[in-house]
C-alpha positions as protocol buffer text, in pm:
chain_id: "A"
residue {
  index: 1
  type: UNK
  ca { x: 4745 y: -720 z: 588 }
}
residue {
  index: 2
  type: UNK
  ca { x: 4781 y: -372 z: 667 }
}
residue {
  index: 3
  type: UNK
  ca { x: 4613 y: -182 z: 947 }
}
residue {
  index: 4
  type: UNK
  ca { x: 4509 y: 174 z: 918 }
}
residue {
  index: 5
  type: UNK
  ca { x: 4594 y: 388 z: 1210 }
}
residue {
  index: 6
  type: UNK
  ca { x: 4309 y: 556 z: 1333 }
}
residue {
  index: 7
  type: UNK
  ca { x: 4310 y: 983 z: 1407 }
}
residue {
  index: 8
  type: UNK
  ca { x: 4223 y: 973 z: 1763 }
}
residue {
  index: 9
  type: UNK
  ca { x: 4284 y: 1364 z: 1834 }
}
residue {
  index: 10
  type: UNK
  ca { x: 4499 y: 1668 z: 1814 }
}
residue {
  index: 11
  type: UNK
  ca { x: 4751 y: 1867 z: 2016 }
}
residue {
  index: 12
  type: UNK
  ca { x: 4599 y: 2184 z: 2116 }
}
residue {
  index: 13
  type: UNK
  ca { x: 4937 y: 2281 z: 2346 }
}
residue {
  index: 14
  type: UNK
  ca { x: 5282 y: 2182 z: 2444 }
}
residue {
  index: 15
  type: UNK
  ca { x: 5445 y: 2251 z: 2775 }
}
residue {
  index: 16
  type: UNK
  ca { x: 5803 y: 2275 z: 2709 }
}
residue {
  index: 17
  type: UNK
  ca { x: 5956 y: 2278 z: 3075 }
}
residue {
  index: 18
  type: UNK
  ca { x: 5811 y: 1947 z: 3178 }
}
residue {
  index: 19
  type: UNK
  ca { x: 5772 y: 1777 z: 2798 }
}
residue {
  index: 20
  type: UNK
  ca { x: 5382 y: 1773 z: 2840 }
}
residue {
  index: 21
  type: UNK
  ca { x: 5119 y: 1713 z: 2525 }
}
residue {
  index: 22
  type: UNK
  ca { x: 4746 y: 1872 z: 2582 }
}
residue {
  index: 23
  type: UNK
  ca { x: 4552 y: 1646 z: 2328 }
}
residue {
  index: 24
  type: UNK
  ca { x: 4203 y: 1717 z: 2261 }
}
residue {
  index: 25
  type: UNK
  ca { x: 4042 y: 1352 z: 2175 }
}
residue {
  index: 26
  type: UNK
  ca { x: 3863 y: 1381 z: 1849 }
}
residue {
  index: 27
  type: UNK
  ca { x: 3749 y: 1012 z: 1769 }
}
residue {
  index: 28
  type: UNK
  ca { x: 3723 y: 683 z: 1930 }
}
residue {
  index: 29
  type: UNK
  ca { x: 3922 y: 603 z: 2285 }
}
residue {
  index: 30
  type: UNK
  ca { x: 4240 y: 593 z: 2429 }
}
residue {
  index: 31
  type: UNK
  ca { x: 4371 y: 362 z: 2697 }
}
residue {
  index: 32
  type: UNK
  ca { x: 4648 y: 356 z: 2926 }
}
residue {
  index: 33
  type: UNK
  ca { x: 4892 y: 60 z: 2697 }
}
residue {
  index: 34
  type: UNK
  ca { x: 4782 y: 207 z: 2352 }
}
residue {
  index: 35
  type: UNK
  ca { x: 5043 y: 315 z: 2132 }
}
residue {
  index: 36
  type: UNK
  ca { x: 5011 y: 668 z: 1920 }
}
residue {
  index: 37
  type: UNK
  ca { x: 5160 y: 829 z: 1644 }
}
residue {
  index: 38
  type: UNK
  ca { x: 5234 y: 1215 z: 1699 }
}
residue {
  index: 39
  type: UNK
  ca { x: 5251 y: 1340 z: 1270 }
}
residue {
  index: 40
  type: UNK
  ca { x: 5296 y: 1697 z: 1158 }
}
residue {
  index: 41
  type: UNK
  ca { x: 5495 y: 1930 z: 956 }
}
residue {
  index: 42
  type: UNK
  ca { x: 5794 y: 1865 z: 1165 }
}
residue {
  index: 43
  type: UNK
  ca { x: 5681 y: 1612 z: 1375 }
}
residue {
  index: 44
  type: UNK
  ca { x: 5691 y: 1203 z: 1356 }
}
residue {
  index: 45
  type: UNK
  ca { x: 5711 y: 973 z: 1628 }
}
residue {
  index: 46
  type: UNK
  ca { x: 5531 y: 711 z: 1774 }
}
residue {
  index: 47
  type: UNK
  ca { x: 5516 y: 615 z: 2152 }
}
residue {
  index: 48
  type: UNK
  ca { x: 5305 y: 414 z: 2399 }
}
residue {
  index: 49
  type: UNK
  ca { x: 5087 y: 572 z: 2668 }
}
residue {
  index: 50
  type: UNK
  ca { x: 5195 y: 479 z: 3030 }
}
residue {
  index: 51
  type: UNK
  ca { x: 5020 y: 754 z: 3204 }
}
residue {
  index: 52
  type: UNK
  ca { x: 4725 y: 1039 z: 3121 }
}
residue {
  index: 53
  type: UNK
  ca { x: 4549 y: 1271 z: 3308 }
}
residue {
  index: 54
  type: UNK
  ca { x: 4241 y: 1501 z: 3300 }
}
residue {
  index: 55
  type: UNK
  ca { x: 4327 y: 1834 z: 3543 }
}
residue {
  index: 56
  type: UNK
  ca { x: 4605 y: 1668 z: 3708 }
}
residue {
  index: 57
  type: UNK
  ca { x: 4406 y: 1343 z: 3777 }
}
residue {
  index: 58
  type: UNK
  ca { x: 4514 y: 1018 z: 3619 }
}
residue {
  index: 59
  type: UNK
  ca { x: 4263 y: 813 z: 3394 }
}
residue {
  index: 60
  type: UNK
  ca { x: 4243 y: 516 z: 3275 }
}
residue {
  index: 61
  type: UNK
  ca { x: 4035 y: 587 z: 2920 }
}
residue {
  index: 62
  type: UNK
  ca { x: 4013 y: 888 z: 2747 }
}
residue {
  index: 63
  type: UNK
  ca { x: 3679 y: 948 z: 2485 }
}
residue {
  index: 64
  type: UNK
  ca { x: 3573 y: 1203 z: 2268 }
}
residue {
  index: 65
  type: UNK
  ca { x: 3553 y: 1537 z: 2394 }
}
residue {
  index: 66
  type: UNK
  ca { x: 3799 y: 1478 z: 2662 }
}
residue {
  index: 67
  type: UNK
  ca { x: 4143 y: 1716 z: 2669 }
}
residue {
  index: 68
  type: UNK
  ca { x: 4446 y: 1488 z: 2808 }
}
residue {
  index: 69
  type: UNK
  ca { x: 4758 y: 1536 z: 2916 }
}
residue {
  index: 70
  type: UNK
  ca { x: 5059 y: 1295 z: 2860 }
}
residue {
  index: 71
  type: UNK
  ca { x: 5444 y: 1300 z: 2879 }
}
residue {
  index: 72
  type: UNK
  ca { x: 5573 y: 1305 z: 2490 }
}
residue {
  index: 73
  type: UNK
  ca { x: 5931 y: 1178 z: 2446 }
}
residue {
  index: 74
  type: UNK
  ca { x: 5973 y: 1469 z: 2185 }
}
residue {
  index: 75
  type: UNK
  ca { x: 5851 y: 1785 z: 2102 }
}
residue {
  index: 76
  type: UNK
  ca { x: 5505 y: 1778 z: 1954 }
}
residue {
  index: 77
  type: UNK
  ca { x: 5355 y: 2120 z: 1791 }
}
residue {
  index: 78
  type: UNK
  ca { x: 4990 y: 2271 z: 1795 }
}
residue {
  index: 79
  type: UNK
  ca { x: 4744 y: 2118 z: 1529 }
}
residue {
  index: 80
  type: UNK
  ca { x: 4988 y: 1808 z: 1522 }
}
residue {
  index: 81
  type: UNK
  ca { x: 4736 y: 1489 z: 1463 }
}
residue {
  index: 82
  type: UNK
  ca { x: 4699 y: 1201 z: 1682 }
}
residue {
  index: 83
  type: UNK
  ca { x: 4693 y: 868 z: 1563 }
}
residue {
  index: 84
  type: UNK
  ca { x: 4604 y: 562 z: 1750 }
}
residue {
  index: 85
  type: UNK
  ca { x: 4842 y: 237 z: 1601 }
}
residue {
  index: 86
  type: UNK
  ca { x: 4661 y: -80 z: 1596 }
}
residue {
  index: 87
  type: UNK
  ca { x: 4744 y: -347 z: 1836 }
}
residue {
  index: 88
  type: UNK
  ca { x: 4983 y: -620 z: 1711 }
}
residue {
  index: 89
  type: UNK
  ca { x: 5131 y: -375 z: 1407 }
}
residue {
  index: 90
  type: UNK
  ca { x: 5399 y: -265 z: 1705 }
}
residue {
  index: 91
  type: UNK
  ca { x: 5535 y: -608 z: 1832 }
}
């Protein structure tokens, strides 16, 4: 069976010095755990969320409407889509 993955938000900014994603969440929620998919024209990697934060403040879920922050392990670009993976597609 395969699993969709879910568009959970885009990146509206990237902060270079300190490898930072702003993501504005779009649909459905993300929790600390949940592993994403970063896609766009020259971007494609997937990663697990260990830590987000709203102004500086860490959260544990983020829901529509909300603009995150989170560490990427590689450069992400503006307008790059968010996907959410489905649990047990990963292990």
């Amino acid at each position: 069976m395969v699993m969709v993955e879910e568009k959970i938000g885009i990146v509206e900014h990237f902060f270079t010095h300190i490898s930072v994603a702003a993501i504005k969440i779009t649909d459905g929620e993300l929790r600390i755990g949940d592993v994403i998919h970063f896609v766009g024209a020259h971007t494609d990697f997937i990663q697990s969320i260990d830590r987000m934060e709203i102004n500086r403040v860490p959260i544990e879920v983020a829901k529509p409407g909300d603009a995150i922050g989170i560490k990427v392990q590689e450069k992400v670009r503006e307008h790059d889509i968010v996907y959410k993976v489905p649990k047990g597609e990963n292990e």
